[in-house]
N, C-alpha and C positions, 0 to 999 in steps of 0.2 A: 932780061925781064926782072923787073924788082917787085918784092911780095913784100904787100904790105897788111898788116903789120907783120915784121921778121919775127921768122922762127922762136930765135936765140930768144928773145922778149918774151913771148909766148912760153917759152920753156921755163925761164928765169922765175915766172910770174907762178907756174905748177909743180914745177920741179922735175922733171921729168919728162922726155917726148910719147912713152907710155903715156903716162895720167894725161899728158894734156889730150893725146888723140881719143881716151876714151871719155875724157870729158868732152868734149867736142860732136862725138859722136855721137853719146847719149842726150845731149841736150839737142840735138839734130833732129835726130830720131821724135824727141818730145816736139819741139816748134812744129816739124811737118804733121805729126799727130793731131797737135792742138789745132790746126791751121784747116786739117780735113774735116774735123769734126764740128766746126764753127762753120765753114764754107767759106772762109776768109781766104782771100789770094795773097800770096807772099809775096812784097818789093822785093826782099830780095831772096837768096836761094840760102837754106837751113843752114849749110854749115857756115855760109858767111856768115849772119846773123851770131851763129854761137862763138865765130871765133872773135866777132869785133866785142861782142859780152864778156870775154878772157880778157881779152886785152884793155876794155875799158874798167876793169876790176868786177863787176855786174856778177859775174860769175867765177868761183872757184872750187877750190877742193878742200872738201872737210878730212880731217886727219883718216876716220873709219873707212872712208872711201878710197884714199889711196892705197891704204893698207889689204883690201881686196883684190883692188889690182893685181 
């Protein structure tokens, strides 16, 4: 089974497989939030959504934020 988009990419782009899974998560967390509260259905399911936003640059990590981690 091949995952797309790979890890390794995903990691390269966060630095980290921490920050990237909590970035991920939290912006996860946000779309499904946002998604209830609008009544809007989701194409597709949160975390894909967040992890194609990583990978397409859309979304990253501000320095403050990994540092929390």
């Amino acid at each position: 089974m091949m995952l797309y988009p790979p890890v390794a990419d995903l990691v390269d782009k966060v630095g980290s497989r921490y920050a990237l899974i909590n970035l991920v998560a939290k912006r996860a967390r946000g779309i499904s939030a946002e998604a209830e509260k609008t009544g809007e259905p989701l194409v597709k399911k949160p975390v894909s959504a967040a992890i194609d936003e990583v990978y397409t640059g859309k979304l990253t990590v501000e320095s403050g934020e990994e540092e929390e981690a």
